[in-house]
HTML snippet that shows the backbone in 3Dmol.js (N, CA, C, O; Angstrom):
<script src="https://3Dmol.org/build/3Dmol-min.js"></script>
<div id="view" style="width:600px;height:400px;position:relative"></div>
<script>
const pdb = `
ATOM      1  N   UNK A   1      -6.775  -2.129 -13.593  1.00  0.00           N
ATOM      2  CA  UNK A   1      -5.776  -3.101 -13.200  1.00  0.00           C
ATOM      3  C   UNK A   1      -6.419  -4.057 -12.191  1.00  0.00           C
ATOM      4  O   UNK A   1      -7.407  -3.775 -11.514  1.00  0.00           O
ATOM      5  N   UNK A   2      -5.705  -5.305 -12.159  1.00  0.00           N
ATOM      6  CA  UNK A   2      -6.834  -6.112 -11.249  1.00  0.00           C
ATOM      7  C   UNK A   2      -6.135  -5.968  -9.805  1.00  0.00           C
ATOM      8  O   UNK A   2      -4.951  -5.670  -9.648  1.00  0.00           O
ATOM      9  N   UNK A   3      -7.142  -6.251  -8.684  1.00  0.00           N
ATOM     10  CA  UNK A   3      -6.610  -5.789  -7.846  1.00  0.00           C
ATOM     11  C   UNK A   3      -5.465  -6.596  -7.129  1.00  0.00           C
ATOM     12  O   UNK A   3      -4.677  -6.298  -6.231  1.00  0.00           O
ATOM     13  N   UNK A   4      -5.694  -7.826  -7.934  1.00  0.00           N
ATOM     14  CA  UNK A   4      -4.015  -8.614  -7.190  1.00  0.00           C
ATOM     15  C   UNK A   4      -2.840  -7.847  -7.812  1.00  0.00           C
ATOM     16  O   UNK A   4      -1.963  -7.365  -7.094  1.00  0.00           O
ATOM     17  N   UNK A   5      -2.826  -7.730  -9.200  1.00  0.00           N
ATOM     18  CA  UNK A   5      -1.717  -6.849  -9.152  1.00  0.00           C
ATOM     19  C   UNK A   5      -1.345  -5.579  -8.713  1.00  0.00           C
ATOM     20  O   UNK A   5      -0.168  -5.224  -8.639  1.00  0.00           O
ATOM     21  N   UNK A   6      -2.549  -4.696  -8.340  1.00  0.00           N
ATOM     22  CA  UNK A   6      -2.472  -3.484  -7.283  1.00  0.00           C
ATOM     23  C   UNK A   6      -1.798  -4.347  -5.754  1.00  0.00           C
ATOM     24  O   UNK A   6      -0.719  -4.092  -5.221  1.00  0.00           O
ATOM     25  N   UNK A   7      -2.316  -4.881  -5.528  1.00  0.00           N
ATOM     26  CA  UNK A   7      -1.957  -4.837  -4.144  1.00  0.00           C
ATOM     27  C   UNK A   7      -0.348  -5.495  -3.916  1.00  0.00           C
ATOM     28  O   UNK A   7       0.461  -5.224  -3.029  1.00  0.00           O
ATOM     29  N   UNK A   8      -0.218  -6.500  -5.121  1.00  0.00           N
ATOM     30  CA  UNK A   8       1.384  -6.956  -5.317  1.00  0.00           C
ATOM     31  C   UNK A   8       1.963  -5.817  -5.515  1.00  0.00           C
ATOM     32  O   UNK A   8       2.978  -5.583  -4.858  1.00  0.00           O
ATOM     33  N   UNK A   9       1.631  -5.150  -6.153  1.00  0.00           N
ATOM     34  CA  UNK A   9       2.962  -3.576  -6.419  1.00  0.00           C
ATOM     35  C   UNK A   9       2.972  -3.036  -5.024  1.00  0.00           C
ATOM     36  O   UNK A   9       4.028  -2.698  -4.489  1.00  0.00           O
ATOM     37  N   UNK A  10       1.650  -2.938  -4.343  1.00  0.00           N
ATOM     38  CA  UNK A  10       2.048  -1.779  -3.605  1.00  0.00           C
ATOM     39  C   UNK A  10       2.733  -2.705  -2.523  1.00  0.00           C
ATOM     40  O   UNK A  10       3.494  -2.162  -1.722  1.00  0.00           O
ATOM     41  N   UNK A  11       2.517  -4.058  -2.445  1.00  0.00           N
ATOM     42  CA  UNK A  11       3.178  -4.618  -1.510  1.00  0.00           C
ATOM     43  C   UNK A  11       4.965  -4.493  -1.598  1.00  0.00           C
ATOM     44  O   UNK A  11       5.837  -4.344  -0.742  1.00  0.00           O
ATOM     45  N   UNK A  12       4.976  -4.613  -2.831  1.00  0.00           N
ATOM     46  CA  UNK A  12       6.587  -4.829  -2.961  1.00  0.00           C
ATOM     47  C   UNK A  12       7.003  -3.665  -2.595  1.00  0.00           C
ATOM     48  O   UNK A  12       8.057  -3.797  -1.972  1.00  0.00           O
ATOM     49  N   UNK A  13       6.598  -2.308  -2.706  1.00  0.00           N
ATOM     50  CA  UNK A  13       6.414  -0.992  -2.527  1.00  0.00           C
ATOM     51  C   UNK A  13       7.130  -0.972  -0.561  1.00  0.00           C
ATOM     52  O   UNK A  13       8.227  -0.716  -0.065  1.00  0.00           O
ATOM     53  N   UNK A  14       5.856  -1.369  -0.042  1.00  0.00           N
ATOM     54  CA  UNK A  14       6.303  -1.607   1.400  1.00  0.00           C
ATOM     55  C   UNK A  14       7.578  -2.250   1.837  1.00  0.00           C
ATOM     56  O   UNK A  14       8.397  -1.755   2.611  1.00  0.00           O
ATOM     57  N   UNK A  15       7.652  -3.510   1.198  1.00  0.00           N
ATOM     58  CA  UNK A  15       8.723  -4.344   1.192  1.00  0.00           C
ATOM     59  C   UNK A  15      10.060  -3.998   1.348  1.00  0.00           C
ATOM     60  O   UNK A  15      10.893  -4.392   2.164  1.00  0.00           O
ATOM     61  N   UNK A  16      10.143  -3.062   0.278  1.00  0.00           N
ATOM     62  CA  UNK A  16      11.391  -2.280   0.314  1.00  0.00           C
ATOM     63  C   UNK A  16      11.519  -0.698   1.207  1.00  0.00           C
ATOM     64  O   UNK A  16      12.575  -0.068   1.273  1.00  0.00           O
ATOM     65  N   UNK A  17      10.615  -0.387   1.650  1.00  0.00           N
ATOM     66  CA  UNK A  17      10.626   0.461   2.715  1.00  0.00           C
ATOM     67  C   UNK A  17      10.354  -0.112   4.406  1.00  0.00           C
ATOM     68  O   UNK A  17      10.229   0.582   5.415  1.00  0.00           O
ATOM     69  N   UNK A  18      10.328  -1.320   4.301  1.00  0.00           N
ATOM     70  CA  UNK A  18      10.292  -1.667   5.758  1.00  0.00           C
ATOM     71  C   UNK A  18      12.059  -2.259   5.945  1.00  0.00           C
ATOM     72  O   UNK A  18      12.357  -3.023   6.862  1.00  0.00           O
ATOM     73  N   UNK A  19      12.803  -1.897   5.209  1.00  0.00           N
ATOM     74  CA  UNK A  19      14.458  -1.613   5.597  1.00  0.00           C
ATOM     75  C   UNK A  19      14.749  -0.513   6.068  1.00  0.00           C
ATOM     76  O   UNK A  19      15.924  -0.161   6.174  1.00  0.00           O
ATOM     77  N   UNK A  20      13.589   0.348   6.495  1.00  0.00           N
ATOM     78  CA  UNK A  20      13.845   1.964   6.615  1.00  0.00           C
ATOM     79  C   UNK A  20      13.480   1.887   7.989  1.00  0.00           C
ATOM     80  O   UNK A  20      12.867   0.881   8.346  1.00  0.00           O
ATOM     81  N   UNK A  21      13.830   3.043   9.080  1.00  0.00           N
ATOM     82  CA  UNK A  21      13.325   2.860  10.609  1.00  0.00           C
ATOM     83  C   UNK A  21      11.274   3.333  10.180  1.00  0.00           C
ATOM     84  O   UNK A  21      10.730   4.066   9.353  1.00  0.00           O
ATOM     85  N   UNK A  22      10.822   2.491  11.197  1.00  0.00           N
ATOM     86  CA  UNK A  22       9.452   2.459  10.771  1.00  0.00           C
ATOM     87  C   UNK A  22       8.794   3.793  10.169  1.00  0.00           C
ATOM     88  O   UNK A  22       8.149   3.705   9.124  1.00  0.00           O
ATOM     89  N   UNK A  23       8.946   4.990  10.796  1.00  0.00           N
ATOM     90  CA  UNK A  23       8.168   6.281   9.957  1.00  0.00           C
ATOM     91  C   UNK A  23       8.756   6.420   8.696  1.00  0.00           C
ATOM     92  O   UNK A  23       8.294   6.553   7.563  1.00  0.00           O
ATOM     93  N   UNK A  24       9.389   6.385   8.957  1.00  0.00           N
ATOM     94  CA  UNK A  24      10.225   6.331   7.157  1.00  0.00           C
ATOM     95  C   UNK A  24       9.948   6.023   6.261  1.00  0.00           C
ATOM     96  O   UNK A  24      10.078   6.663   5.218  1.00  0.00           O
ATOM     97  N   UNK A  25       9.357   4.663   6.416  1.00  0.00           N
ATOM     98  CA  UNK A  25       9.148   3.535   5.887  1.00  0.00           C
ATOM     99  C   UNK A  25       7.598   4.022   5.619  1.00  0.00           C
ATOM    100  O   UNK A  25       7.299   4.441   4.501  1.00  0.00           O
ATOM    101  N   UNK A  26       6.948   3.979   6.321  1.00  0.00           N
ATOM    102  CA  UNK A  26       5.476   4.678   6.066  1.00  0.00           C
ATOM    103  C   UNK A  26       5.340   5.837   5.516  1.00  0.00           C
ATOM    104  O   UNK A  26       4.345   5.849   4.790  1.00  0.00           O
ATOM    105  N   UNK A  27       6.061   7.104   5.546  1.00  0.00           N
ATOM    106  CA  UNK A  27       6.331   8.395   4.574  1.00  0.00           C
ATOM    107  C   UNK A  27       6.842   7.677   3.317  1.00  0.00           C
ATOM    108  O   UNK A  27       6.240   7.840   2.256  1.00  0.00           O
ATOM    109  N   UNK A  28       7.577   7.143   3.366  1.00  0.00           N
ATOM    110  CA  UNK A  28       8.437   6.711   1.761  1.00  0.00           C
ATOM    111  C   UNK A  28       7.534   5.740   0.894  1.00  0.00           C
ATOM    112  O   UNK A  28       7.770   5.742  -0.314  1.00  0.00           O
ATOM    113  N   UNK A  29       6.554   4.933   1.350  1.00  0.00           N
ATOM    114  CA  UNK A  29       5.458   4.422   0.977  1.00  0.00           C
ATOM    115  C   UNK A  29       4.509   4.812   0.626  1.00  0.00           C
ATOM    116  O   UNK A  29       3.809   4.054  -0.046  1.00  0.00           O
ATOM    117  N   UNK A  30       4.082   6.045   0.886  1.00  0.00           N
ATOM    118  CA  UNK A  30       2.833   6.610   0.478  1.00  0.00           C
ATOM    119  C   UNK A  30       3.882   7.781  -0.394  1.00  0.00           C
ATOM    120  O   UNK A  30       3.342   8.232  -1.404  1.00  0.00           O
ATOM    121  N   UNK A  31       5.056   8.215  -0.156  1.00  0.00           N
ATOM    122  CA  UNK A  31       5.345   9.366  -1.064  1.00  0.00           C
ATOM    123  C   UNK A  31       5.652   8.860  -2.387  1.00  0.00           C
ATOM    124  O   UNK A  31       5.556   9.633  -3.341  1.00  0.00           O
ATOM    125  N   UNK A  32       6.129   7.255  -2.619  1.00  0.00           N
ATOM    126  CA  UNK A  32       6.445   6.616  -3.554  1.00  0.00           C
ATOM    127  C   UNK A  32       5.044   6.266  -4.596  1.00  0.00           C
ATOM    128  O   UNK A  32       5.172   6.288  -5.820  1.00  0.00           O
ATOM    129  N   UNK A  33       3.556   5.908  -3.845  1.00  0.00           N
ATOM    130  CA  UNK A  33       2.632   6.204  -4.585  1.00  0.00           C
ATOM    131  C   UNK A  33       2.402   6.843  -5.100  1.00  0.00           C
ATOM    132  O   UNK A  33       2.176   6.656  -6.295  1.00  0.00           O
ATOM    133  N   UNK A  34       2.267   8.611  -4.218  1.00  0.00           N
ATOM    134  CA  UNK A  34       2.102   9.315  -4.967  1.00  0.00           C
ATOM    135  C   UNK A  34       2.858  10.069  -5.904  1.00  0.00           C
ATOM    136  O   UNK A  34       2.343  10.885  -6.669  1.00  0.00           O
ATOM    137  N   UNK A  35       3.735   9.882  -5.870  1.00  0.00           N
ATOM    138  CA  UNK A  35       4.914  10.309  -6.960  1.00  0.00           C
ATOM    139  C   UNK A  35       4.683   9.473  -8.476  1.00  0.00           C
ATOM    140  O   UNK A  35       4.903   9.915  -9.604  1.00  0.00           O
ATOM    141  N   UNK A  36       4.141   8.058  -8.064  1.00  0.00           N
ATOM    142  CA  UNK A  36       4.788   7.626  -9.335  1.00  0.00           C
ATOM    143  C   UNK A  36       3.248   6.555  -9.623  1.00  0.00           C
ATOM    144  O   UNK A  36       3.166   5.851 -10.630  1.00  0.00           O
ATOM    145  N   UNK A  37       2.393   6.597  -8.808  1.00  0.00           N
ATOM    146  CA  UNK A  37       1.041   5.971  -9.378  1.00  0.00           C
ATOM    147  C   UNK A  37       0.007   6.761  -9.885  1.00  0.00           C
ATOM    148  O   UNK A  37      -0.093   7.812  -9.252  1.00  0.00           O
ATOM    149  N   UNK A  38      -0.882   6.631 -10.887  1.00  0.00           N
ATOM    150  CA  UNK A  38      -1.371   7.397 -11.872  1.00  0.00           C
ATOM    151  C   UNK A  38      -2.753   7.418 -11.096  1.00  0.00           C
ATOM    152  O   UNK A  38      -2.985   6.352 -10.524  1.00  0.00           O
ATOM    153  N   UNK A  39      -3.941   8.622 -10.919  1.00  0.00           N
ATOM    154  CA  UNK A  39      -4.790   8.476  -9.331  1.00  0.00           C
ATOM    155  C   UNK A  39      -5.832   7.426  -9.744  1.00  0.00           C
ATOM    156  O   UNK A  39      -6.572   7.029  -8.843  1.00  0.00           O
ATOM    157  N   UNK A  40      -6.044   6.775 -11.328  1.00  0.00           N
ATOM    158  CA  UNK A  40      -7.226   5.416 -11.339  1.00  0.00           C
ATOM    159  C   UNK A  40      -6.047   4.529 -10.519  1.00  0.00           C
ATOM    160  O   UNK A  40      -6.807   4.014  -9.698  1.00  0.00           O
ATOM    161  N   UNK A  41      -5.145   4.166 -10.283  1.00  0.00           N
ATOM    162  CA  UNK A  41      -4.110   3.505  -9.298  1.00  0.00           C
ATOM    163  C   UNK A  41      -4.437   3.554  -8.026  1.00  0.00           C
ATOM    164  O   UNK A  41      -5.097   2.838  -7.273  1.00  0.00           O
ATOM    165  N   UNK A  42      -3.687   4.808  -7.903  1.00  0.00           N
ATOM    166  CA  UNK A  42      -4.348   5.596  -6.471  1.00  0.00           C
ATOM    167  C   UNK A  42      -5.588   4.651  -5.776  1.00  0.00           C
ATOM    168  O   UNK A  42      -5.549   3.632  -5.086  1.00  0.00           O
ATOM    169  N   UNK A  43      -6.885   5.623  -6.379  1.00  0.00           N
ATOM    170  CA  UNK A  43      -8.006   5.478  -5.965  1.00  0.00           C
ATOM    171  C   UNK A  43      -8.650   4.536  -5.926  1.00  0.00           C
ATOM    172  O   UNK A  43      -9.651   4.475  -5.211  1.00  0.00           O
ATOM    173  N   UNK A  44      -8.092   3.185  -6.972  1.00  0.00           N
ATOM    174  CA  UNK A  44      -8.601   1.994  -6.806  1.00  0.00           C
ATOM    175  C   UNK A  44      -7.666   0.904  -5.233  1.00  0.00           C
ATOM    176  O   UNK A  44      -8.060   0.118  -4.372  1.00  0.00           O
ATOM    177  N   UNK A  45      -6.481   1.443  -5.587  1.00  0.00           N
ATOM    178  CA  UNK A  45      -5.255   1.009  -4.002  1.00  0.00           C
ATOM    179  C   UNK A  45      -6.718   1.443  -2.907  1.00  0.00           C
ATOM    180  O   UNK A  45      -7.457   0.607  -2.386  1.00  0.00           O
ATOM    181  N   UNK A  46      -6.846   3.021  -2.766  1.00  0.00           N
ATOM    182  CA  UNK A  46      -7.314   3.470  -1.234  1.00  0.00           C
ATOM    183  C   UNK A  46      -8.983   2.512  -1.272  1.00  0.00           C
ATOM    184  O   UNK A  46      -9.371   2.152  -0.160  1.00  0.00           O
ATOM    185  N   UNK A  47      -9.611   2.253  -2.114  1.00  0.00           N
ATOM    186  CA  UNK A  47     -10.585   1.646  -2.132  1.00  0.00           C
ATOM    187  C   UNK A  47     -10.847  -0.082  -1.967  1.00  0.00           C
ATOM    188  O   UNK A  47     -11.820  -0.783  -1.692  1.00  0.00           O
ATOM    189  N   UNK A  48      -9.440  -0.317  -2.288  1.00  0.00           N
ATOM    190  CA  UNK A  48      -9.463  -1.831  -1.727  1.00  0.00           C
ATOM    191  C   UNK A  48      -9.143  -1.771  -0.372  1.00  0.00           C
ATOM    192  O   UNK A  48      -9.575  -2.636   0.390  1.00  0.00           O
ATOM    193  N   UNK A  49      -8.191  -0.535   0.163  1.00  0.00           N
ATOM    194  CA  UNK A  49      -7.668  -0.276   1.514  1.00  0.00           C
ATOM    195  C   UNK A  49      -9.045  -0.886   2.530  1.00  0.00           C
ATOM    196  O   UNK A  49      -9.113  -1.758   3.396  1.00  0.00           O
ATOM    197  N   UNK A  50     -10.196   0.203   1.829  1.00  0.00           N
ATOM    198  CA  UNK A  50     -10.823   1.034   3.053  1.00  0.00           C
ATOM    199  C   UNK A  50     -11.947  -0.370   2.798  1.00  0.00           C
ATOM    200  O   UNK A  50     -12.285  -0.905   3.854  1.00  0.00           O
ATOM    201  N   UNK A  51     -12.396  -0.844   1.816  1.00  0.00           N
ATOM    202  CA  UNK A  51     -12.926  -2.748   1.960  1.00  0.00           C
ATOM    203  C   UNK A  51     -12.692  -3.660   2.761  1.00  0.00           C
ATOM    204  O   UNK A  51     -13.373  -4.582   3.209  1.00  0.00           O
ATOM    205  N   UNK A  52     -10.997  -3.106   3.000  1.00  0.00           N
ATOM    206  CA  UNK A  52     -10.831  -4.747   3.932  1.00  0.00           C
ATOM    207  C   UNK A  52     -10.470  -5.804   3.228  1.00  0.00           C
ATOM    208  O   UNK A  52     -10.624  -7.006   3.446  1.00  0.00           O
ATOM    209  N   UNK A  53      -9.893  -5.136   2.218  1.00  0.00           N
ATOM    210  CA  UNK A  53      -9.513  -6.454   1.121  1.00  0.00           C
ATOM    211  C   UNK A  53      -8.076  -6.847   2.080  1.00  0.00           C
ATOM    212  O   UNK A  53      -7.236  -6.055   2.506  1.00  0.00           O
ATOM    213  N   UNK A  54      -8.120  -8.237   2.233  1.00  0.00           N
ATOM    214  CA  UNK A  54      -6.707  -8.947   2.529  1.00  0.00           C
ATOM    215  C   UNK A  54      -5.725  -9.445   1.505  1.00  0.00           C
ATOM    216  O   UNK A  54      -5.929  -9.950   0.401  1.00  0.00           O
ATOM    217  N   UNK A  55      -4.150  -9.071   2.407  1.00  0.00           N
ATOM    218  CA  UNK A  55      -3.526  -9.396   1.269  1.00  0.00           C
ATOM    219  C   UNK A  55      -2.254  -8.420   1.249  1.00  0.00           C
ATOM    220  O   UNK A  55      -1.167  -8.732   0.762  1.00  0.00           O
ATOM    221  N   UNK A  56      -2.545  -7.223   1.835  1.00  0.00           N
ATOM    222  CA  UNK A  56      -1.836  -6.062   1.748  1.00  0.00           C
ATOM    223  C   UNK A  56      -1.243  -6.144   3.299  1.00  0.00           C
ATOM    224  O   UNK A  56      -1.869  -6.551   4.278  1.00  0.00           O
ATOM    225  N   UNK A  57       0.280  -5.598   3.270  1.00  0.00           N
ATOM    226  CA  UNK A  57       0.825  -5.512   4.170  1.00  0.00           C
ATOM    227  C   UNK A  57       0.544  -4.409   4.846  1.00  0.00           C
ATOM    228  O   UNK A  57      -0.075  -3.398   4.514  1.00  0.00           O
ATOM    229  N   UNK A  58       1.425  -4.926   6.506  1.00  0.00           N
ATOM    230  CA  UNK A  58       0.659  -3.290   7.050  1.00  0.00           C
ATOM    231  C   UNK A  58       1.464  -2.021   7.143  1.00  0.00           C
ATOM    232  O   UNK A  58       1.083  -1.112   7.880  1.00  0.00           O
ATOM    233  N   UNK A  59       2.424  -1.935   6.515  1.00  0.00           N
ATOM    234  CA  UNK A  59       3.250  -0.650   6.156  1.00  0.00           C
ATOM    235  C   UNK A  59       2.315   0.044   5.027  1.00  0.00           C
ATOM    236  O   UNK A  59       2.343   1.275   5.044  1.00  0.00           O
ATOM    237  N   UNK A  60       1.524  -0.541   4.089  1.00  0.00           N
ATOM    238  CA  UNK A  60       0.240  -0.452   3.185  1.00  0.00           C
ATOM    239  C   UNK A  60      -0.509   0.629   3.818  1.00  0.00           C
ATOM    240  O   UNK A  60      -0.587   1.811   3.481  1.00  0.00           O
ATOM    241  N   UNK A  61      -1.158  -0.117   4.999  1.00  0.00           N
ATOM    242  CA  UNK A  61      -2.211  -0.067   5.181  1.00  0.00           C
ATOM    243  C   UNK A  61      -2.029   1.285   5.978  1.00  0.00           C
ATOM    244  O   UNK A  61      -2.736   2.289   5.884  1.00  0.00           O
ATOM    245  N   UNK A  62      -0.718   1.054   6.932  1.00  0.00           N
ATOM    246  CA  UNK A  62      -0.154   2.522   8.031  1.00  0.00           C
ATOM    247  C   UNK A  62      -0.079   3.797   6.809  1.00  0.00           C
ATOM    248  O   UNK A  62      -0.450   4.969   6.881  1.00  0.00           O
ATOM    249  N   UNK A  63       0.370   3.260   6.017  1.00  0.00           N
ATOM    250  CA  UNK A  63       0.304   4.585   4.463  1.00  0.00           C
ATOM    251  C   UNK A  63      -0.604   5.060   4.074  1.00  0.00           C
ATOM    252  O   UNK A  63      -0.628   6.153   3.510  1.00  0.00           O
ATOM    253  N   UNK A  64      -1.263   4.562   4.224  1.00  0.00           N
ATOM    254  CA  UNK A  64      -2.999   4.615   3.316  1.00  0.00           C
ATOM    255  C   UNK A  64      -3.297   6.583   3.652  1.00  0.00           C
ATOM    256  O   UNK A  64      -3.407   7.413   2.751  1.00  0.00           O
ATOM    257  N   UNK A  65      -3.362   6.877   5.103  1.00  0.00           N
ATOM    258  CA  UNK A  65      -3.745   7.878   5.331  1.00  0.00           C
ATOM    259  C   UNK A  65      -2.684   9.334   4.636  1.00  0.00           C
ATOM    260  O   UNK A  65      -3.047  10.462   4.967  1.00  0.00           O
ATOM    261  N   UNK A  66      -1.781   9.235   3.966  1.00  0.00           N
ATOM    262  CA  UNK A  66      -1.017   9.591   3.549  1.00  0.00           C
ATOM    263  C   UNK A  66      -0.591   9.661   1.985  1.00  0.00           C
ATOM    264  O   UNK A  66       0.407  10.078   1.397  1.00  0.00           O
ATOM    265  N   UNK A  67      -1.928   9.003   1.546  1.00  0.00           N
ATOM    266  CA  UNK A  67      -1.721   8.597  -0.227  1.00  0.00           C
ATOM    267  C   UNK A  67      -2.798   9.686  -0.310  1.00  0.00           C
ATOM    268  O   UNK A  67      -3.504   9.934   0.667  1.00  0.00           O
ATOM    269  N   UNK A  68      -2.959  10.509  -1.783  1.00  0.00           N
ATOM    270  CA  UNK A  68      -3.469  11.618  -1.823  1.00  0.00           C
ATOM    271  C   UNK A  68      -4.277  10.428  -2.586  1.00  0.00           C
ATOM    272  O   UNK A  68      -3.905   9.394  -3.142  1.00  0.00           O
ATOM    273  N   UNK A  69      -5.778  11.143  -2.328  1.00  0.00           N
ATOM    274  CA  UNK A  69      -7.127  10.847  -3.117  1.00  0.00           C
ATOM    275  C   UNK A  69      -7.276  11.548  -4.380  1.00  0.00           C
ATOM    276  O   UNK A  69      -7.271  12.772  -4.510  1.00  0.00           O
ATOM    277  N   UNK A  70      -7.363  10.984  -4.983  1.00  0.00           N
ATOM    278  CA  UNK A  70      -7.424  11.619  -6.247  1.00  0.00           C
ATOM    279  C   UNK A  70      -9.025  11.865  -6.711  1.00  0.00           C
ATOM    280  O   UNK A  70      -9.945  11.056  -6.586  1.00  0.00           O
ATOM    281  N   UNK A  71      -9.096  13.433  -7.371  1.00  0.00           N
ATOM    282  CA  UNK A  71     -10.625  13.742  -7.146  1.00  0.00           C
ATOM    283  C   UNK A  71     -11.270  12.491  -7.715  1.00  0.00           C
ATOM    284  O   UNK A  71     -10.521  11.643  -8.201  1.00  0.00           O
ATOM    285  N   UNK A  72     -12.613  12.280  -7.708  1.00  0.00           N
ATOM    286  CA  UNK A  72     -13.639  11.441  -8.465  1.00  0.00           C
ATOM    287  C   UNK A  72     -14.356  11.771  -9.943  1.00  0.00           C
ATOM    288  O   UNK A  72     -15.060  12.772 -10.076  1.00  0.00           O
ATOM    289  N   UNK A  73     -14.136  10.939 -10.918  1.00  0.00           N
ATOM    290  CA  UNK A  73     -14.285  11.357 -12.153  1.00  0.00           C
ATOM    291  C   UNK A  73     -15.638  11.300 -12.389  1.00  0.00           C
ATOM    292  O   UNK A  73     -16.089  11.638 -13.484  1.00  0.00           O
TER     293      UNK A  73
END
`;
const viewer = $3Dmol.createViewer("view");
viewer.addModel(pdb, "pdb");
viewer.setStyle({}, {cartoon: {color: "spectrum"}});
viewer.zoomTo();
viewer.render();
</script>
């Protein structure tokens, strides 16, 4: 997937959890990844994370540590 549309999902992702009081919002963000993103998703999200790619909000980024890594193929 390219990574603008990774980072648009996961943005909208945040978007709708920053109506939540802030931890919330950061648990419900990373539990919503991992619940429902497939880990080439995953692992390509935590790898643009940990780049420094801009673009991604920071309820994203506060999540990041909280999105499960999915092993390496």
């Amino acid at each position: 997937m390219s990574p603008e549309k990774l980072i648009h999902m996961a943005n909208q992702i945040a978007t709708f959890f920053e109506s939540k009081p802030h931890a919330e919002g950061v648990a419900g963000t990373a539990a919503h990844i991992n619940d429902f993103w497939e880990p080439r998703m995953r692992r390509q999200l935590l790898a643009l994370i940990e780049a420094g790619t801009p673009g991604l909000r920071p309820m994203v980024l506060e999540a990041a540590p909280g999105i499960r890594r999915p092993a390496e193929v």
